[in-house]
C-alpha beads as a LAMMPS data file, in Angstrom:
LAMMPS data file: protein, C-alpha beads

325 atoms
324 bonds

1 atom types
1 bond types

-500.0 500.0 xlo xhi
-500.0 500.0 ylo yhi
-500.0 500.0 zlo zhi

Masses

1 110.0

Atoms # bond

1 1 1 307.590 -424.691 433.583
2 1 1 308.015 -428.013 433.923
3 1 1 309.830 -429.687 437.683
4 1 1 311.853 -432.175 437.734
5 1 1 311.615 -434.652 440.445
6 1 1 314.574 -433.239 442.725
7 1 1 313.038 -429.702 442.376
8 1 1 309.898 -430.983 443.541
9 1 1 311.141 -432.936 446.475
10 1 1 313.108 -429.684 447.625
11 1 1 310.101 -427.828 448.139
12 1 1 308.663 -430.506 449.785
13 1 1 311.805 -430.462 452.503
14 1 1 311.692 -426.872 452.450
15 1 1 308.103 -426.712 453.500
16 1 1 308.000 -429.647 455.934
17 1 1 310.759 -428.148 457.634
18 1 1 309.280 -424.314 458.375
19 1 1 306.657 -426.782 460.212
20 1 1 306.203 -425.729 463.927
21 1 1 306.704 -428.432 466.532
22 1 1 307.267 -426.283 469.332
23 1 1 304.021 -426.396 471.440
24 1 1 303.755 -427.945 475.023
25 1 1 303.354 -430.659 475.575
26 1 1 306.576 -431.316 474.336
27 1 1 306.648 -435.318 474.475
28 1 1 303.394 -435.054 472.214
29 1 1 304.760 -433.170 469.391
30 1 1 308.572 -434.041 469.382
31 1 1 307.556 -437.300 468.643
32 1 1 305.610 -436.272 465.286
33 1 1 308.886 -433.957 464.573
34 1 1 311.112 -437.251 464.877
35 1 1 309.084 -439.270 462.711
36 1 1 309.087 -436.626 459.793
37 1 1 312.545 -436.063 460.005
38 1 1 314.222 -439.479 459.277
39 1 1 313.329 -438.528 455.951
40 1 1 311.641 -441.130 453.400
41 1 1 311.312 -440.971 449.408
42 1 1 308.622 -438.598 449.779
43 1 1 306.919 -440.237 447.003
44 1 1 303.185 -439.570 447.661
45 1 1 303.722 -435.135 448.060
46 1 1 305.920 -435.467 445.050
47 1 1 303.477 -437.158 442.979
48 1 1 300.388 -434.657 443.557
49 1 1 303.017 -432.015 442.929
50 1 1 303.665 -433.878 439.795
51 1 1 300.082 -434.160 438.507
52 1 1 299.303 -430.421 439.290
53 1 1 302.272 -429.310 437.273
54 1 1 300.523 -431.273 434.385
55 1 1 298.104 -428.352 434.303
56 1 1 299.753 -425.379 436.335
57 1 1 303.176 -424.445 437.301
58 1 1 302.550 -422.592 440.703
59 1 1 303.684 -425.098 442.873
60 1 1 304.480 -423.566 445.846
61 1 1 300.279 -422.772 445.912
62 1 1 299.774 -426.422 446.744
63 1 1 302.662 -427.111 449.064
64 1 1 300.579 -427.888 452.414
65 1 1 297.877 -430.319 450.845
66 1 1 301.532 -431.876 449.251
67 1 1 302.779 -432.442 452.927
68 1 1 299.420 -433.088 454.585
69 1 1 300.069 -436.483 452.515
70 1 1 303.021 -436.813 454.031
71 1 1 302.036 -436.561 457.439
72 1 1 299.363 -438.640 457.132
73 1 1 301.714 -441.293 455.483
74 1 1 303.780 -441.331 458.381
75 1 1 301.424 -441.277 460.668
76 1 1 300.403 -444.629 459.064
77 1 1 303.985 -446.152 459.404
78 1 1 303.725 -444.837 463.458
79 1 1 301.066 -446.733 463.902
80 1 1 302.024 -449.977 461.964
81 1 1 305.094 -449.814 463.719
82 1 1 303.431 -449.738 467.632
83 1 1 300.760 -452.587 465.804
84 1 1 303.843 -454.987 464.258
85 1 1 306.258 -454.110 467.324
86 1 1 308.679 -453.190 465.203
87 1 1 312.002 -451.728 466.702
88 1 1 313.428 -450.025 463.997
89 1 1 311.888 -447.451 461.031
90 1 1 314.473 -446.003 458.429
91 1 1 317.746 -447.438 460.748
92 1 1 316.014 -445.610 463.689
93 1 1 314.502 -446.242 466.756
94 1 1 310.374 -446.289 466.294
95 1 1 308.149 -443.854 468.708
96 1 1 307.112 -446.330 470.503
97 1 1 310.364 -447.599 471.514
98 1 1 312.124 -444.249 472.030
99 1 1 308.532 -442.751 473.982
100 1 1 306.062 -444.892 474.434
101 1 1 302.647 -446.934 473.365
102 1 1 300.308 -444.567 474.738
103 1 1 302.587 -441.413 473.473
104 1 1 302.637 -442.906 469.882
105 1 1 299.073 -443.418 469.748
106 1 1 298.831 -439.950 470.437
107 1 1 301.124 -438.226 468.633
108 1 1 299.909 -440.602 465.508
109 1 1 296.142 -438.578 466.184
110 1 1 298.155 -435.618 466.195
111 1 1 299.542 -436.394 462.888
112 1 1 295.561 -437.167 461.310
113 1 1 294.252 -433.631 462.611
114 1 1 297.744 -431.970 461.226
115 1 1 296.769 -433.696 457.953
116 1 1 293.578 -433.030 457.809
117 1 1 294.582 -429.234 458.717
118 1 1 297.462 -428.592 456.116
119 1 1 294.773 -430.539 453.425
120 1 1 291.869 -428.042 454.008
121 1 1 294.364 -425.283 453.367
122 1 1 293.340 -425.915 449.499
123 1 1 291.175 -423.680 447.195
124 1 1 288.005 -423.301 448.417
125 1 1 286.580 -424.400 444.929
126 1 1 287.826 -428.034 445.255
127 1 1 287.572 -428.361 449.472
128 1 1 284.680 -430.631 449.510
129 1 1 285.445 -432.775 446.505
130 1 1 289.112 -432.828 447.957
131 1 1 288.475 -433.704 451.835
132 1 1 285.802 -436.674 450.498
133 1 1 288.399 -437.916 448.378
134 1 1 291.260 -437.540 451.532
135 1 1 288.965 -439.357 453.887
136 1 1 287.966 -442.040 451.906
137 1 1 291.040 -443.086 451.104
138 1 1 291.687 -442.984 455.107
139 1 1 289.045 -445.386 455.168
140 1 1 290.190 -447.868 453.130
141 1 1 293.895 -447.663 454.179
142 1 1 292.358 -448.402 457.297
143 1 1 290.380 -451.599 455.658
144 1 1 293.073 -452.686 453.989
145 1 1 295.499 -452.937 457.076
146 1 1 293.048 -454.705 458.925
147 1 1 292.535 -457.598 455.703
148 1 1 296.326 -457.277 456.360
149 1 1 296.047 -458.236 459.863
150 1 1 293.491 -460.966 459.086
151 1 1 295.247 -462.965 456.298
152 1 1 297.879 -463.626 459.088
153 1 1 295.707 -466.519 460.527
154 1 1 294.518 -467.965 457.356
155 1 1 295.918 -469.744 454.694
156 1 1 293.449 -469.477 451.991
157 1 1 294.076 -465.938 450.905
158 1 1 293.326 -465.992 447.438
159 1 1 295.305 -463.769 444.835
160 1 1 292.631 -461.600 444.350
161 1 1 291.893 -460.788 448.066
162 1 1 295.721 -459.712 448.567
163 1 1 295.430 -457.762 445.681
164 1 1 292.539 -456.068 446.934
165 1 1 294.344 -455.415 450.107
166 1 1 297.327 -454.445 448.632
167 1 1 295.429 -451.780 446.377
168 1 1 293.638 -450.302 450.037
169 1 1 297.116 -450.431 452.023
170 1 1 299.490 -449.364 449.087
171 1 1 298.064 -448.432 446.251
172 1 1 294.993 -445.986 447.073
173 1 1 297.125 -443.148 448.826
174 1 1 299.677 -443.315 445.593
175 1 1 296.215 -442.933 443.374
176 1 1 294.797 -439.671 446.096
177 1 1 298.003 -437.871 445.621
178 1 1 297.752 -437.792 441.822
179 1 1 293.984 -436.900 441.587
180 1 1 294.196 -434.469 444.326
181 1 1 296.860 -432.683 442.620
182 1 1 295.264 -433.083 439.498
183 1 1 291.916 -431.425 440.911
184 1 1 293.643 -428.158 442.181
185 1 1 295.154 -428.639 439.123
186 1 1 291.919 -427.755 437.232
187 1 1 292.235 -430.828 435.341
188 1 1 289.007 -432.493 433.204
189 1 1 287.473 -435.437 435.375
190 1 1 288.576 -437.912 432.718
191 1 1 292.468 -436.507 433.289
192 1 1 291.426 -436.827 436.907
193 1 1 290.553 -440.141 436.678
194 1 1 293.458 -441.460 434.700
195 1 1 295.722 -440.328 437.056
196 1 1 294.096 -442.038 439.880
197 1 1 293.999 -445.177 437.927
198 1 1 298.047 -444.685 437.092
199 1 1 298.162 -444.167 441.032
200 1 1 296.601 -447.616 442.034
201 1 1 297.956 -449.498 439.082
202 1 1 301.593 -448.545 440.011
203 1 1 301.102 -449.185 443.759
204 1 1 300.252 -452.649 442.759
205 1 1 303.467 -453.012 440.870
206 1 1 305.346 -451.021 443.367
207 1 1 303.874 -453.591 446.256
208 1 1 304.783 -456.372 443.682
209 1 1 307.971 -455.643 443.209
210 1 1 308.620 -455.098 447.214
211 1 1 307.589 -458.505 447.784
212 1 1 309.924 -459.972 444.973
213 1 1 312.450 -457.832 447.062
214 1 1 312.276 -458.927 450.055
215 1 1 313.187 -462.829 448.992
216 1 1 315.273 -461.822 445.578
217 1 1 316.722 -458.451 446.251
218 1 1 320.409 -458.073 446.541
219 1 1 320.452 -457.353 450.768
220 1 1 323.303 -454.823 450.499
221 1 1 321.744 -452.766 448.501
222 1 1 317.946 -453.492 449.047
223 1 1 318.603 -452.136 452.643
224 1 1 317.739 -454.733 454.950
225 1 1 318.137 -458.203 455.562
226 1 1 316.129 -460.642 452.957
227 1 1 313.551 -463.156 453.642
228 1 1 311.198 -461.145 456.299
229 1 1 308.582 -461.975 455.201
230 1 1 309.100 -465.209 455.096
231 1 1 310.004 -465.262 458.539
232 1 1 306.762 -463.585 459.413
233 1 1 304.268 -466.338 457.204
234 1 1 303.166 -463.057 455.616
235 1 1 300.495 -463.681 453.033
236 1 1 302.328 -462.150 450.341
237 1 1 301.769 -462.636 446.571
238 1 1 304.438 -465.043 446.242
239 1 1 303.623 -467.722 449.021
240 1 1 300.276 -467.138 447.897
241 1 1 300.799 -469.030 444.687
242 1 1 304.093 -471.027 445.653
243 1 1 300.673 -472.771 447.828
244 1 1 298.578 -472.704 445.010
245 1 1 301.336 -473.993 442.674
246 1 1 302.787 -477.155 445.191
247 1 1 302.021 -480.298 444.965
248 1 1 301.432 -482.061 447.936
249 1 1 304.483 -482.819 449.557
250 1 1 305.914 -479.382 448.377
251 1 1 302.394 -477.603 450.200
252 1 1 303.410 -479.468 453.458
253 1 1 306.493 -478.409 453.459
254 1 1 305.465 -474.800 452.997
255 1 1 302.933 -475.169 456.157
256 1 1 305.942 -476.749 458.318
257 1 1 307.623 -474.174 458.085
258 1 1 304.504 -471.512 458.712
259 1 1 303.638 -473.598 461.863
260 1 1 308.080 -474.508 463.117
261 1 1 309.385 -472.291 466.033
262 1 1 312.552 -472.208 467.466
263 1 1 314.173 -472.170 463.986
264 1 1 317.278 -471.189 461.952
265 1 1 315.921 -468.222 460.038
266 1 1 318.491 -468.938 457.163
267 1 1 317.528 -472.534 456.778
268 1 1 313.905 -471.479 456.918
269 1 1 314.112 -468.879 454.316
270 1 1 316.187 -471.194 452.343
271 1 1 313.786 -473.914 451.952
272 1 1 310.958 -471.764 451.449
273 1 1 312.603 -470.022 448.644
274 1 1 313.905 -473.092 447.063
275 1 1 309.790 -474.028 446.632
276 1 1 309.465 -470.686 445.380
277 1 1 312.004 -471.223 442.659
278 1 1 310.650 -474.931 441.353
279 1 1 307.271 -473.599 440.985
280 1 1 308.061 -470.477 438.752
281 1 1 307.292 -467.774 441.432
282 1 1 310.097 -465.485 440.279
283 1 1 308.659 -465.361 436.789
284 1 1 305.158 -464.981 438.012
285 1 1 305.672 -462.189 439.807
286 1 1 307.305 -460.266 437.506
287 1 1 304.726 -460.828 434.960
288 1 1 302.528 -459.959 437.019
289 1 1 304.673 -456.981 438.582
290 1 1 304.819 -455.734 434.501
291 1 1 300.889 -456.349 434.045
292 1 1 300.170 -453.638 436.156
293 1 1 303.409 -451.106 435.321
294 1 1 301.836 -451.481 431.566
295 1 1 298.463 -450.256 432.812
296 1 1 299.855 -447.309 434.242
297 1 1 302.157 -446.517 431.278
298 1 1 298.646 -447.207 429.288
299 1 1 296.881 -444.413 432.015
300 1 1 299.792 -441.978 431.211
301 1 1 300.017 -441.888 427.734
302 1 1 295.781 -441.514 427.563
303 1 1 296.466 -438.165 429.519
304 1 1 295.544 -434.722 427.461
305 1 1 298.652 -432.533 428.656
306 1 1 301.779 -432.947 426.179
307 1 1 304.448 -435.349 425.613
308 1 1 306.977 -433.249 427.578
309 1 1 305.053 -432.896 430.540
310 1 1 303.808 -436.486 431.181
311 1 1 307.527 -438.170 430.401
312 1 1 308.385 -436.258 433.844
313 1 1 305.397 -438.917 435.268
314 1 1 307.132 -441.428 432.816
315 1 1 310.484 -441.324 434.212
316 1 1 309.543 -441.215 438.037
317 1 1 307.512 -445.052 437.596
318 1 1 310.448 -445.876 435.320
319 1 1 312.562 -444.905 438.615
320 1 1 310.012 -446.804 441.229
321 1 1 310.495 -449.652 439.326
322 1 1 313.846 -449.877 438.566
323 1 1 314.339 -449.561 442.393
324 1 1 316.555 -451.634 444.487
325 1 1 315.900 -450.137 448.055

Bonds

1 1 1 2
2 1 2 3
3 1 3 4
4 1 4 5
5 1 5 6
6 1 6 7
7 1 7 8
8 1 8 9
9 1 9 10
10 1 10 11
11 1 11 12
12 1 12 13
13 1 13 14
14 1 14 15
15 1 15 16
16 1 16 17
17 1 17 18
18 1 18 19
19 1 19 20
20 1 20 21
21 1 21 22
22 1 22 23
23 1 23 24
24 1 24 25
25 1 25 26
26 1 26 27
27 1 27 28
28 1 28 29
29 1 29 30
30 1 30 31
31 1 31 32
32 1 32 33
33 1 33 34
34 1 34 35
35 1 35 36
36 1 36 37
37 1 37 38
38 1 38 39
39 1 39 40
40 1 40 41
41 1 41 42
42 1 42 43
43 1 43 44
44 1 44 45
45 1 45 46
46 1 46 47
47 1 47 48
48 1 48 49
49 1 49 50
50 1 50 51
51 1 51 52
52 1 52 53
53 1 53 54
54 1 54 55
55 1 55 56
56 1 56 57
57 1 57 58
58 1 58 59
59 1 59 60
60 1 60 61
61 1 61 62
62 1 62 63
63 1 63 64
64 1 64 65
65 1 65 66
66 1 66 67
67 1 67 68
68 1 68 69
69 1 69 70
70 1 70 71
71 1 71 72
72 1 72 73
73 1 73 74
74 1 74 75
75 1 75 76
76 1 76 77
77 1 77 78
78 1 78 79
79 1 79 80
80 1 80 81
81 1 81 82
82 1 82 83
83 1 83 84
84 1 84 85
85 1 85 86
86 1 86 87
87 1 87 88
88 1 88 89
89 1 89 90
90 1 90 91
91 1 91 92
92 1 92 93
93 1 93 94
94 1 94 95
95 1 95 96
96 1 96 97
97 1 97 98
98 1 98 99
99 1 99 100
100 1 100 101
101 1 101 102
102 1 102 103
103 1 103 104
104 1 104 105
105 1 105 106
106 1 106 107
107 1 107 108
108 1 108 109
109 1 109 110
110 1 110 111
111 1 111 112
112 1 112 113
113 1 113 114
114 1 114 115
115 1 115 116
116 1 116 117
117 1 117 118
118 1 118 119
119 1 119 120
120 1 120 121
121 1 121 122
122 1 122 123
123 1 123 124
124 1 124 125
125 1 125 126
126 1 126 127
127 1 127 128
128 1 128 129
129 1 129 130
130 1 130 131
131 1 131 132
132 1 132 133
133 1 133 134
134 1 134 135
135 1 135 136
136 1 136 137
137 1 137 138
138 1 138 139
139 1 139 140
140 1 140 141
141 1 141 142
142 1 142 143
143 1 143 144
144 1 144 145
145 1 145 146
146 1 146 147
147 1 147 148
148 1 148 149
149 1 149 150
150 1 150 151
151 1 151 152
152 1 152 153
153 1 153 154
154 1 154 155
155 1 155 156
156 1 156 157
157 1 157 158
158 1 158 159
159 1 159 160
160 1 160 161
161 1 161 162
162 1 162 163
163 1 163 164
164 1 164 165
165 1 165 166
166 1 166 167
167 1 167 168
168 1 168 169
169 1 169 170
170 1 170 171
171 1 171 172
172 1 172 173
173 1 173 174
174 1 174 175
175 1 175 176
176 1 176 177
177 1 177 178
178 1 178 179
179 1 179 180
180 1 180 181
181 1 181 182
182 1 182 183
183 1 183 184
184 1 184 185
185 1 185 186
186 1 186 187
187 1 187 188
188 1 188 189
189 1 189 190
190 1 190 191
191 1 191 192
192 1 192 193
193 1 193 194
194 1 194 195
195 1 195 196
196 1 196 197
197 1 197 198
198 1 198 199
199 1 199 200
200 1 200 201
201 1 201 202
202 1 202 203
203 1 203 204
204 1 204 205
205 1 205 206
206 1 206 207
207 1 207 208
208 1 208 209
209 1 209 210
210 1 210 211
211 1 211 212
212 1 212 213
213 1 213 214
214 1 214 215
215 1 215 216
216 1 216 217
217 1 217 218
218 1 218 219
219 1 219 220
220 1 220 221
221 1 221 222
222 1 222 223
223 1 223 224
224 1 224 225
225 1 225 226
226 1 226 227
227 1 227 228
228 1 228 229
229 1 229 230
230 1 230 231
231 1 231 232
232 1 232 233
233 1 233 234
234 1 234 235
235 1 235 236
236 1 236 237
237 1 237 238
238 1 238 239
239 1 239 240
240 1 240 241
241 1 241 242
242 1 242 243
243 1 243 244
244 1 244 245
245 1 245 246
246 1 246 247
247 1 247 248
248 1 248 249
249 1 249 250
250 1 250 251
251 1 251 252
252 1 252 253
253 1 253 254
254 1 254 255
255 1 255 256
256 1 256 257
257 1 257 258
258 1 258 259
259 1 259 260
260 1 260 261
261 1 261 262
262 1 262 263
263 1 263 264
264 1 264 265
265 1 265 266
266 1 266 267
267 1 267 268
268 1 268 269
269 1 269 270
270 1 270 271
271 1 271 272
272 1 272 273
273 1 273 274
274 1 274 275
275 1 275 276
276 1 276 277
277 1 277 278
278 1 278 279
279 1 279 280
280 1 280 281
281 1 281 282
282 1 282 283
283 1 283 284
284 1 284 285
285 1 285 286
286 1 286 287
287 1 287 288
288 1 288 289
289 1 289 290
290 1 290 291
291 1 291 292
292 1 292 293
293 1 293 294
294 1 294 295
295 1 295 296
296 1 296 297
297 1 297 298
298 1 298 299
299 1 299 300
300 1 300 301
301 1 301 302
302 1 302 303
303 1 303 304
304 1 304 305
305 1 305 306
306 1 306 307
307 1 307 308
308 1 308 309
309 1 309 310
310 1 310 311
311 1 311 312
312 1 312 313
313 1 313 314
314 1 314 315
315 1 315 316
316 1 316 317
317 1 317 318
318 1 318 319
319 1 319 320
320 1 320 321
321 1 321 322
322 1 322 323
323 1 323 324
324 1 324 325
């Protein structure tokens, strides 16, 4: 049998949802409760589902290493949230701001040991091979956030570092989820590996397409205001080469704005964007966005399962990339 995507994510619901939050104390686990109920895509449980159904159709077998990603993804977002100060996750208050910082640090180590928990509930066969692969992709989410952290203070990131950091930060959990699922799967290594490539390659284009969002996405239906990260100088692939791409005066300009305060955020995003626009960022990204979709297509269609079962894989990046939220 072969799930579709909305079958898959119901199971995923279903199963976070018999999850027990009821132990004392209570401020340490309503928190984690909280942050897995404003709900979320679910994209990275769905995807290992998706890969083990490739090879087997007894889902339900593999439903806690599927949310075991998920709590460790949002445990991620708890912490980047306390780390950024943000206010606000999914039109929400954050932990932080609706506990505290010591009670989201807390509850965010919670979440790691829960992962780590539902993940080792996974056929004893694959455990080891499955728990190296879960931690090291820890690891470099970890390394990636901090590149993340350090790019803010210079401004000669190169387009290889970001997408380096991109690939720790984004892409690498996307690429654990599908090899994960296809290991319990029983899939060859070379089907293992695919899949892990197709999970980095359409993080990248994923992250890509995210930053050509945030300045060229339709606000109303992207989901939040446009031009944050402008107003934050983040690093992101398109000021990366909009200062690669300026001339002089057009460079200054660029690090005028980086360096203003007390400004109209309209104006500012304005005039950044306009540089953006005469020095063919728009079209850059894209291409560049497309580059890496194409390599995952490329990953997919090199898979050994049949035509039927990898066009569910097909349609889902079709989907992710089509997005406007």
């Amino acid at each position: 049998m072969t799930y579709a995507f909305q079958q898959l994510l119901d199971k995923v619901n279903e199963r976070l949802d018999t999850l027990d939050y009821t132990h004392a104390p209570t401020n340490l686990y309503e928190p984690v409760k909280y942050i897995l109920s404003l709900g979320g895509k679910r994209i990275r449980p769905v995807m290992m589902l998706m890969a083990y159904n490739l090879y087997k159709d007894d889902i339900d077998s593999i439903l806690d290493p599927a949310v075991a990603i998920e709590i460790y993804h949002n445990f991620t977002l708890l912490h980047d949230d306390l780390m950024d100060r943000a206010d606000v996750r999914r039109g929400k208050p954050t932990v932080h701001k609706m506990w505290s910082d010591n009670t989201a640090i807390l509850s965010g180590d919670v979440m790691l040991s829960l992962a780590d928990k539902y993940m080792s509930r996974c056929d004893d066969r694959h455990l080891r091979r499955v728990m190296e692969l879960f931690h090291q992709t820890s690891i470099e989410i970890a390394e990636g956030q901090q590149y993340d952290m350090d790019f803010e203070t210079r401004n000669d990131v190169t387009e290889e570092e970001y997408i380096e950091m991109i690939r720790m930060k984004t892409s690498v959990l996307l690429a654990c989820s599908l090899k994960i699922g296809a290991i319990l799967g029983g899939a060859s290594d070379e089907d293992a590996n695919l899949l892990y490539q197709l999970g980095e390659s359409i993080g990248l284009a994923f992250q890509l397409r995210d930053d050509y969002l945030d300045v060229y996405g339709n606000p109303k239906v992207f989901g939040k205001k446009i031009g944050g990260d402008i107003l934050c100088n983040k690093k992101t692939y398109l000021y990366i080469n909009a200062l690669r791409l300026s001339d002089t005066t057009q460079r200054a300009e660029l690090e005028h704005w980086e360096r203003a305060t007390n400004i109209i955020p309209e104006e500012k995003i304005a005039a950044v964007t306009a540089i953006y626009n005469k020095v063919g960022i728009p079209e850059l990204s894209r291409i560049a966005e497309d580059k890496y979709y194409h390599k995952a297509l490329d990953c997919c269609k090199r898979l050994s399962t049949s035509t039927e079962k990898k066009m569910v894989i097909r349609d889902f990046m079709a989907s992710l990339m089509d997005r406007t939220n």
